[in-house]
C-alpha positions as CSV (number, residue, x, y, z in Angstrom):
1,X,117.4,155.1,64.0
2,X,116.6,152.3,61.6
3,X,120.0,151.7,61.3
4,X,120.5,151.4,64.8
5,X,117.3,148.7,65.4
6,X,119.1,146.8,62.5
7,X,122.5,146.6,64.6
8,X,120.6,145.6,67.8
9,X,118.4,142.9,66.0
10,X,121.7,141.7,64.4
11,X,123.8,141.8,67.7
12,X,120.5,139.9,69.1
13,X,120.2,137.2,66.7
14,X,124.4,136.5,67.1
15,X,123.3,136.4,70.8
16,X,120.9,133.8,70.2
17,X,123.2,131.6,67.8
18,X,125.8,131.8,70.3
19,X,123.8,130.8,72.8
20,X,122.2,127.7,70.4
21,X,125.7,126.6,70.3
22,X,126.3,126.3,73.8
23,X,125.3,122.6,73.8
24,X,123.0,121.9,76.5
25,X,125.0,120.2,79.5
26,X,121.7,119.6,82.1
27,X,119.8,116.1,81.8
28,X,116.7,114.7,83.2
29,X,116.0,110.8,83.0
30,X,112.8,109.3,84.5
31,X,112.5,106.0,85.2
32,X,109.8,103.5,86.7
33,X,111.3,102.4,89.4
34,X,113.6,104.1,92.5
35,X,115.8,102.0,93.8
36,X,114.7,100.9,97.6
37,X,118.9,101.9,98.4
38,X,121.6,102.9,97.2
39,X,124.3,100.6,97.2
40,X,124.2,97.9,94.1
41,X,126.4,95.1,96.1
42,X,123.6,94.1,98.8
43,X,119.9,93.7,96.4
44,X,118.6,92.5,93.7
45,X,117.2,95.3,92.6
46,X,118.0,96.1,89.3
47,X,116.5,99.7,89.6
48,X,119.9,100.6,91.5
49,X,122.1,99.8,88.9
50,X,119.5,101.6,86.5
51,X,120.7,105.2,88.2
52,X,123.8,104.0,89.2
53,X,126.0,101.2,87.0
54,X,129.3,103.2,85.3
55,X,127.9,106.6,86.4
56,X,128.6,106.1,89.4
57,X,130.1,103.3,90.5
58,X,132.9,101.2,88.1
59,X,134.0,97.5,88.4
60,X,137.4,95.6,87.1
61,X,135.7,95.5,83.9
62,X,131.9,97.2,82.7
63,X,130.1,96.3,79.7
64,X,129.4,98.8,76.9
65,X,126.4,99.2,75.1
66,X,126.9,96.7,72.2
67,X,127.1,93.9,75.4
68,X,131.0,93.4,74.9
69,X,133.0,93.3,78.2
70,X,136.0,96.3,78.4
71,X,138.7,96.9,80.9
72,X,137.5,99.0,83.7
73,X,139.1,100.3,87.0
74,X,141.4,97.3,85.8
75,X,143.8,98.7,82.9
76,X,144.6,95.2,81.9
77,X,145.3,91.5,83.4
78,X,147.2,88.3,83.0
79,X,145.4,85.1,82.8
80,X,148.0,82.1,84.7
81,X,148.5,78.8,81.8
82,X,145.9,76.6,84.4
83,X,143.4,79.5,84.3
84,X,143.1,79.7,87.9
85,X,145.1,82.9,88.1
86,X,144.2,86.3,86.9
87,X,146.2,89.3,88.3
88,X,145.0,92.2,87.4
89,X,146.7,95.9,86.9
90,X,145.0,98.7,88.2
91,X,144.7,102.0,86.6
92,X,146.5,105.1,88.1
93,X,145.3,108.1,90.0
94,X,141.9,106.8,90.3
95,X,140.4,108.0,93.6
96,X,136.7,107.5,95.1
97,X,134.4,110.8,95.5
98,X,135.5,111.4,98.6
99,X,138.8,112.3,97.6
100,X,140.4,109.2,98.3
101,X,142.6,106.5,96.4
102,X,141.5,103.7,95.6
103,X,144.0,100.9,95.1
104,X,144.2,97.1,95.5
105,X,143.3,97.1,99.0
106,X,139.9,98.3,98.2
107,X,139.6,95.9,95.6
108,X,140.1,92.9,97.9
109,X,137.8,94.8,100.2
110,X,135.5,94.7,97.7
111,X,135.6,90.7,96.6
112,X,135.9,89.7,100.1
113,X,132.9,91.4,100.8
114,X,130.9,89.8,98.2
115,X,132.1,86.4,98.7
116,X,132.1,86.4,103.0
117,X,130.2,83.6,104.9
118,X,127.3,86.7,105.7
119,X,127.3,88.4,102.7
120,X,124.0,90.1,101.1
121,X,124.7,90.6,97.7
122,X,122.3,89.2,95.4
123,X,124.6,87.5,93.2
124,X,127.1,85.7,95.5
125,X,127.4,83.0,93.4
126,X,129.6,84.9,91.1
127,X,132.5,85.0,93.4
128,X,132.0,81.5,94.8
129,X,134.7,80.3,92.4
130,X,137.3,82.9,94.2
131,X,139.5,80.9,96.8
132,X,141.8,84.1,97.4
133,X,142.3,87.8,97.1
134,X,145.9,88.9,97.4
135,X,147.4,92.5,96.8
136,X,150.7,92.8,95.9
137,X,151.1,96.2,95.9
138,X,149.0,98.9,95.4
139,X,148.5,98.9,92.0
140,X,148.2,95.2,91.5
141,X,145.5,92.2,92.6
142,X,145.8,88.7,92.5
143,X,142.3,86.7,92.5
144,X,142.9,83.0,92.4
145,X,139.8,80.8,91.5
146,X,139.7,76.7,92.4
147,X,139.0,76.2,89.2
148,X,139.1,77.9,85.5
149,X,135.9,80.2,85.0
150,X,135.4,80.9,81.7
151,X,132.8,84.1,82.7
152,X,135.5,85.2,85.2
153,X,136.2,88.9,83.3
154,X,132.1,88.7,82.0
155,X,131.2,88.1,86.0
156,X,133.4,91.2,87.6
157,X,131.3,93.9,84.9
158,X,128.1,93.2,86.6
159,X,127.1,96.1,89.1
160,X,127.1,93.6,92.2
161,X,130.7,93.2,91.5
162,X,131.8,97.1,91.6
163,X,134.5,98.3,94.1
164,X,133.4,99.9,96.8
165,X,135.5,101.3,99.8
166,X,135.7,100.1,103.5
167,X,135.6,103.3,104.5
168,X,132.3,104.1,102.7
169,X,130.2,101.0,103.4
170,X,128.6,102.2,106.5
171,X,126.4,104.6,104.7
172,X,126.4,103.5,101.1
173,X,122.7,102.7,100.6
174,X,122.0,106.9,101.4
175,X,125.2,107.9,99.9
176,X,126.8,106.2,97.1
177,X,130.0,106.7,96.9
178,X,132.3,105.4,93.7
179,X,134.8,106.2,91.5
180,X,132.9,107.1,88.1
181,X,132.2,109.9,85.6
182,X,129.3,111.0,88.2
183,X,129.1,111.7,92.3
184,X,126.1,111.4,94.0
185,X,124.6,114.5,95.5
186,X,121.5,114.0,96.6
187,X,118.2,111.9,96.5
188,X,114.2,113.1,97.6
189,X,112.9,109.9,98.0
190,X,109.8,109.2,96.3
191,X,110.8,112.2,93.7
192,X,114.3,111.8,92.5
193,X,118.5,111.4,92.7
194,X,120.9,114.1,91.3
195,X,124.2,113.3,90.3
196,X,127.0,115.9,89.0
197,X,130.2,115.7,86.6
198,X,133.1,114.4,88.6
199,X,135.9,116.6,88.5
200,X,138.5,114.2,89.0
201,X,137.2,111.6,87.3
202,X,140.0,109.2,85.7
203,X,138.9,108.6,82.4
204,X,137.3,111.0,79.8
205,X,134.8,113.9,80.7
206,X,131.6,113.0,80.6
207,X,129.7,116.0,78.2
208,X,127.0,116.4,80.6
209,X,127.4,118.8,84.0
210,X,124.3,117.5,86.2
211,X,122.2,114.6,85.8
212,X,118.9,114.1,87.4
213,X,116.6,110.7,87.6
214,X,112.8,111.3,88.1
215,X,111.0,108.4,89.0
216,X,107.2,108.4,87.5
217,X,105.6,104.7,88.4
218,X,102.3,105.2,86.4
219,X,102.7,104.9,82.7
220,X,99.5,108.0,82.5
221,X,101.8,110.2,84.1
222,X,104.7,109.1,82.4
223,X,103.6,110.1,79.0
224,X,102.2,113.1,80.5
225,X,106.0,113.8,81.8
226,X,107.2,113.6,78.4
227,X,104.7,114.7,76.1
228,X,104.8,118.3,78.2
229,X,108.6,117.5,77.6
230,X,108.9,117.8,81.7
231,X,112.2,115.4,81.4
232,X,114.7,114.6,78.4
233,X,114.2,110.8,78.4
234,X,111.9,108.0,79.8
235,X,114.6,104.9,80.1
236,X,112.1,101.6,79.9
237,X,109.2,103.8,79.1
238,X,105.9,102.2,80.6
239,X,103.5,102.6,78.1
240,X,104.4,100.7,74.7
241,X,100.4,101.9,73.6
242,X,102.0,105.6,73.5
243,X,105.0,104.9,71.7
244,X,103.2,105.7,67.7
245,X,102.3,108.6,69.5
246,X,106.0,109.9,70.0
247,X,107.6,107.9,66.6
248,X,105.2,110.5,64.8
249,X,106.3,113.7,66.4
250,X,109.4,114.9,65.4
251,X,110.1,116.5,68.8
252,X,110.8,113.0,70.3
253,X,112.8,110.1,69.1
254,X,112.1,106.4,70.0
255,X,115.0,103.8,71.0
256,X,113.7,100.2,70.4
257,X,116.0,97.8,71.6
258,X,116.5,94.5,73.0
259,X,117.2,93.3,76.9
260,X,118.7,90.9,78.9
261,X,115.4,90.5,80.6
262,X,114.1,87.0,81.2
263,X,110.4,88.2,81.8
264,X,108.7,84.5,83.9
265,X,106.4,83.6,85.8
266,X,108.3,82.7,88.5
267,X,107.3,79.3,90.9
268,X,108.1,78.6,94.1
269,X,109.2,75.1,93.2
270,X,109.1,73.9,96.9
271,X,105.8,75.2,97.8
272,X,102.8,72.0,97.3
273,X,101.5,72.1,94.5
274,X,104.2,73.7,92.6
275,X,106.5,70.9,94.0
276,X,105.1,68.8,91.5
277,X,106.7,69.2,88.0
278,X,103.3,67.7,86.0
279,X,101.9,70.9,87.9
280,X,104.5,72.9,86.7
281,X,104.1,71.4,83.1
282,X,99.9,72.4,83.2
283,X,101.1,75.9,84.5
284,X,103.2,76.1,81.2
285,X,100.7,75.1,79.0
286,X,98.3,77.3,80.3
287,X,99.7,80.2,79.4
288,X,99.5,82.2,75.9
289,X,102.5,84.1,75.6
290,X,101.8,86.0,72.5
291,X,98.8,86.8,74.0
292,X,100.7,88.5,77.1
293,X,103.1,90.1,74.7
294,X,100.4,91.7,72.6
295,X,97.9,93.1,75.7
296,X,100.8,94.1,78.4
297,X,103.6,94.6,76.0
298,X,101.5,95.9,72.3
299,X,104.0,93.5,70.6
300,X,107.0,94.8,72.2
301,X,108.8,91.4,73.6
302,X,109.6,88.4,72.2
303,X,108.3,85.2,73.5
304,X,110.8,82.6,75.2
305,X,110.7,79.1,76.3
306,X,113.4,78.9,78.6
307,X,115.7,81.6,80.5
308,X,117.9,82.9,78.0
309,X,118.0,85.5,75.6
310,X,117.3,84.8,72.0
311,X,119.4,87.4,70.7
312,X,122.4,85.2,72.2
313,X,124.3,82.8,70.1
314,X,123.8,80.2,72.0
315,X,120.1,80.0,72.6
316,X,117.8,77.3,71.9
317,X,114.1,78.1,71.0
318,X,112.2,75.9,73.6
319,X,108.8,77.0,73.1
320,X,107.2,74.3,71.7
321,X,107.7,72.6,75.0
322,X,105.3,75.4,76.6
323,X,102.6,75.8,73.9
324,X,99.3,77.2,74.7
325,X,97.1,74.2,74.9
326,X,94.5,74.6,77.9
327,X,93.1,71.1,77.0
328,X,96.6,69.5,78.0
329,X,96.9,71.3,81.1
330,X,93.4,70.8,82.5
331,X,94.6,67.0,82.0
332,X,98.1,67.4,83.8
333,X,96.3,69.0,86.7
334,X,94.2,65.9,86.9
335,X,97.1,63.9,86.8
336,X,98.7,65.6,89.2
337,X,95.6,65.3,91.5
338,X,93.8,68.8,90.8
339,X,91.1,68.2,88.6
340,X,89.5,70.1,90.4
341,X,92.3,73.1,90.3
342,X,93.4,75.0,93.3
343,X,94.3,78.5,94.7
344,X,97.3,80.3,94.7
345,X,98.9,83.5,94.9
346,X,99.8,86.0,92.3
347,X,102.2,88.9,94.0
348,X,103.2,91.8,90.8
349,X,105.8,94.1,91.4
350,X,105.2,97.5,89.8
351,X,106.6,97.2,86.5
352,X,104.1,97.3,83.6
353,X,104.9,93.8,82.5
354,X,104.1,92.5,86.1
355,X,100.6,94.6,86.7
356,X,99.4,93.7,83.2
357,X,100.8,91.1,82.1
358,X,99.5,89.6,85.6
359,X,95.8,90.1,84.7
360,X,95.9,88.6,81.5
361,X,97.9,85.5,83.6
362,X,95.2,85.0,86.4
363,X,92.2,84.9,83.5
364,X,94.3,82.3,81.8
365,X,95.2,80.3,84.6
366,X,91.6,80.8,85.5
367,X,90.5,79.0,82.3
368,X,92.0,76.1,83.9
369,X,90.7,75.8,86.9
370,X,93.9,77.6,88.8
371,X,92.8,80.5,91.0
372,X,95.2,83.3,91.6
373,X,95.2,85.9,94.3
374,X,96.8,88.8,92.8
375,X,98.7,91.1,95.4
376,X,99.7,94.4,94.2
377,X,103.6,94.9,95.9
378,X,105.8,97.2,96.0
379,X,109.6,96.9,95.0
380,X,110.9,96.7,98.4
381,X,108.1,94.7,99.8
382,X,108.5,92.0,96.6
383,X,112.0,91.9,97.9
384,X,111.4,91.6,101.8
385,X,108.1,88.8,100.9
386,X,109.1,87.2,97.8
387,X,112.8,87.3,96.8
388,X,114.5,87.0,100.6
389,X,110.9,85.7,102.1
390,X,110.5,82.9,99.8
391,X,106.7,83.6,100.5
392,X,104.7,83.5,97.3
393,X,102.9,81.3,94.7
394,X,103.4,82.7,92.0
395,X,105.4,86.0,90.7
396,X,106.2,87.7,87.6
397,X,109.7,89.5,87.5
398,X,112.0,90.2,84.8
399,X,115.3,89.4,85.4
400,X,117.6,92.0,83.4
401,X,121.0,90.3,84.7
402,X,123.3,89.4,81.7
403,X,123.1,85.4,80.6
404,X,122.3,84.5,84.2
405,X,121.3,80.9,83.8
406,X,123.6,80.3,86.9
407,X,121.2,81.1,89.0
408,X,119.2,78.0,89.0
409,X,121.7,76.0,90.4
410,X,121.6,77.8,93.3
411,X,119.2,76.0,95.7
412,X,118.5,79.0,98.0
413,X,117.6,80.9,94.9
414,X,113.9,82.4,95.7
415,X,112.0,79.9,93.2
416,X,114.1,77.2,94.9
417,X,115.0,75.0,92.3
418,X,117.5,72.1,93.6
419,X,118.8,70.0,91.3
420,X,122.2,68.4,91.4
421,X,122.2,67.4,88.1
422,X,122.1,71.0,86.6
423,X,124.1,72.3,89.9
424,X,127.0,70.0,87.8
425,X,126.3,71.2,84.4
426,X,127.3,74.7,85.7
427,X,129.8,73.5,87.6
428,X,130.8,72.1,84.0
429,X,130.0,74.8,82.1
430,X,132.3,77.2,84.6
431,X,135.3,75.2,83.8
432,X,135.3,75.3,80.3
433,X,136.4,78.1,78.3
434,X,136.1,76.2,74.4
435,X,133.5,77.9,72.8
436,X,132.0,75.3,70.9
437,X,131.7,73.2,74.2
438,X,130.2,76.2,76.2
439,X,127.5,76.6,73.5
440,X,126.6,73.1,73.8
441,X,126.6,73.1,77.5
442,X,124.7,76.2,77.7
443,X,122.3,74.4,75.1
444,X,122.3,71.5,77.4
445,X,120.9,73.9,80.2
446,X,118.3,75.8,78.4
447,X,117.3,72.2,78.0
448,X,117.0,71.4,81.6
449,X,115.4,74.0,82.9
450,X,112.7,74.2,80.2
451,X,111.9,70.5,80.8
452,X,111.7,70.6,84.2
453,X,109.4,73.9,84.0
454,X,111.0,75.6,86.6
455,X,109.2,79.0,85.5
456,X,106.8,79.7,82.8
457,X,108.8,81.3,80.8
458,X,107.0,84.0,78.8
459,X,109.1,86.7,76.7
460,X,112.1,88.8,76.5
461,X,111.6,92.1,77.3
462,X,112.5,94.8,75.0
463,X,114.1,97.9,75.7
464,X,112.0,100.9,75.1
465,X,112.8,104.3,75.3
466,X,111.7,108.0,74.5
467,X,113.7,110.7,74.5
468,X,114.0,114.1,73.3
469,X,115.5,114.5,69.3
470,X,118.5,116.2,70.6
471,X,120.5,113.6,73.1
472,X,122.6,111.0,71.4
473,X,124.8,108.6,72.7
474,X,121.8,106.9,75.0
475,X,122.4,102.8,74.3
476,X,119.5,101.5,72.8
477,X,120.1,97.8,73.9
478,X,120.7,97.2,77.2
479,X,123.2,94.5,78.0
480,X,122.5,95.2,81.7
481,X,119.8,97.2,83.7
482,X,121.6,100.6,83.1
483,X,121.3,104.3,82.2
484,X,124.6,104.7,80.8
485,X,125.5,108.5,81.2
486,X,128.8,108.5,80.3
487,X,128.9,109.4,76.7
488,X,125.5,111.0,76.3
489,X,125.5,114.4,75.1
490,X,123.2,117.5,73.5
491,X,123.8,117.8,69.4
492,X,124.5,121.5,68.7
């Protein structure tokens, strides 16, 4: 009998190694934010790409996790002597989730789109430069700019610039559907999106099967999630104060990395009094950024004095044009004609960085004399009232889109910053594909913008993440707002 409870308990334990060594294949991500829709070409809404980007959907080229740009849907491409030129070869036997190809004609679907008279997406101005989209056979595209664009290749990896299919567009923003490593299946709105392996997917297998993103908006109940060990990882986990908590416990690991996110206090430049710069200038001074950083962020963020990233090459540190100094901005409000201050309004989308970093803001500002409303908003709201509305004060966004300096010389943009003179510096800056010149012209810009105080400009926003000890392959940086799936796997 003994021997026969030793075989069993043997026979048992095999059963349990074996079964250890079936890597997990199952995944759940939370995240802060749901995206309002699904369909990353029409908002501005970095939370789609955040479920979305290279699990889903795929452009010409995608960025990796180190920030370099790769080939994409796009197995290679010719650049024409004049620069003006690219033609681009398309991979073979790709097809979209619903079974069908997708070729060149989809591609120039997909640019056309983007750049049309009435298009939506958020970042139009990256196709401005494209004066044509030809196909010349199925496998082959020729975009023609009016001029060379040295950020052509870097502009087609952003998620607005994924291909998409005619056929598909009607009900994209409920049901994705791409050519990536992952299909859509379904999304509980207000709870969470599931996605699946793609059996036909093009490119390597991803290791995982299924995929689910939970989305958890208050940072309590996000470390509750993860603490009870409810999902795998927290992607831009809300509460930096929790973070020791999780470093300690060997259950957990913690990814601290850096973002492309510009956190500012964004101005409607055309709104009185904001349409003053010296009032712009007081707003700047007012503000103590290592302050924000150390109550909203616990030291997670470094503080910025114009919209770029310092961790780029080409980045200028501006702050000293910004420093804390109360004093100098109760004087440039005189100045200006406010000695007596004024009111304004304060609208925070849900993020952590906007709900309290905007407290600490309003009791600064208030130190100065400068009232502000705070209003509580919602993702889509901020979007409907601030970003397409134009109707705000005062805001405080993050914006997580790769060296996007462009987009103040686009008038229409929602802080509404008009400038010719830096509307030519891009124009400039486009054109030129020397590297030495782009860093000074990009130098140039940091310059502009920081002495016009289009923003206050507070800090960069790191990337902070928790997962469980076992997944790997997760980026810790993020180059853009993504939750890269692709190569992310259980260790044995």
């Amino acid at each position: 009998m003994k021997h026969f409870v030793s075989r069993l308990a043997l026979a048992s334990a095999l059963g349990v190694a074996g079964f250890a060594a079936q890597a997990q294949t199952d995944i759940t991500v939370a995240l802060q934010l749901e995206p309002p829709h699904l369909d990353p070409t029409s908002a501005a809404a970095g939370a789609i790409d955040s479920v979305l980007y290279s699990n889903v959907f795929e452009g010409l080229t995608r960025f990796m996790g180190d920030g370099s740009v790769v080939a994409g849907l796009a197995s290679g491409w010719e650049i024409s002597e004049d620069g003006l030129t690219y033609t681009f070869t398309l991979r073979d036997g790709v097809t979209f989730h619903d079974g069908s190809t997708m070729d060149a004609e989809d591609v120039k679907f997909s640019l056309d789109r983007a750049r049309a008279e009435d298009s939506v997406n958020a970042q139009k101005a990256l196709f401005a430069g494209i004066t044509d989209v030809s196909v010349t056979d199925a496998s082959t595209v020729v975009v023609t700019l009016s001029e060379p664009n040295g950020n052509f290749l870097f502009n087609m990896a952003w998620g607005d610039a994924v291909i998409v299919a005619p056929e598909s567009i009607e009900g994209i923003k409920q049901t994705p559907i791409g050519t990536g490593a992952f299909k859509f299946v379904s999304w509980t709105q207000g709870d969470k999106i599931e996605l699946a392996r793609n059996a036909d997917y093009w490119g390597e297998a991803p290791a995982l099967e299924t995929a689910t993103f939970k989305f958890i908006s208050d940072p309590t109940a996000a470390f509750a999630a993860v603490m009870a060990e409810d999902v795998d990882v927290f992607s831009g986990f809300p509460a930096p104060e929790n973070l020791p908590q999780f470093e300690a416990d060997p259950r957990f690991q913690v990814l601290v990395g850096s973002t492309e996110g510009e956190t500012i206090l964004s101005t409607n430049n055309k709104q009185p009094p904001f349409d003053n710069v010296k009032v712009r200038e007081a707003l700047a001074h007012a503000i103590d950024r290592q302050a924000i950083v150390d109550g909203a962020m616990f030291g997670y963020g470094t503080p910025i004095g114009t919209h770029f990233a310092p961790h780029n090459p080409a980045y200028v540190d501006l702050k000293a044009n910004s420093s804390y100094d109360p004093e100098k901005a109760k004087e440039l409000l005189a100045e200006a004609g406010f000695a007596d201050g004024f009111e304004t309004t304060l609208h925070l989308p849900p993020p952590s960085y906007a709900r309290r970093g905007g407290e600490i803001i309003a009791a600064q500002l208030a130190e100065v004399g400068i009232k502000a409303e705070i209003t509580n908003v919602e993702w889509a709201q901020w979007l409907e009232t601030v970003f397409r509305g134009k109707n705000f004060g005062l805001t405080i966004v993050s914006h997580t889109e790769p060296m996007d300096i462009g987009i103040y010389a686009n008038p229409d943009y929602y802080f509404q910053y008009d400038n010719p003179k830096f509307q030519e510096l891009m124009t400039t800056l486009n054109a030129t594909s020397d590297p030495e010149a782009r860093t000074a012209l990009m130098g140039d810009a940091q310059k502009m913008i920081s002495g016009d105080y289009v923003n206050g400009y507070l800090f960069q926003l790191a990337a902070l993440s928790v997962a469980k000890a076992g997944v790997q392959g997760l980026w810790t940086n993020a180059p853009t707002q993504a939750t890269d799936l692709t190569g992310v796997s259980w260790a044995n």
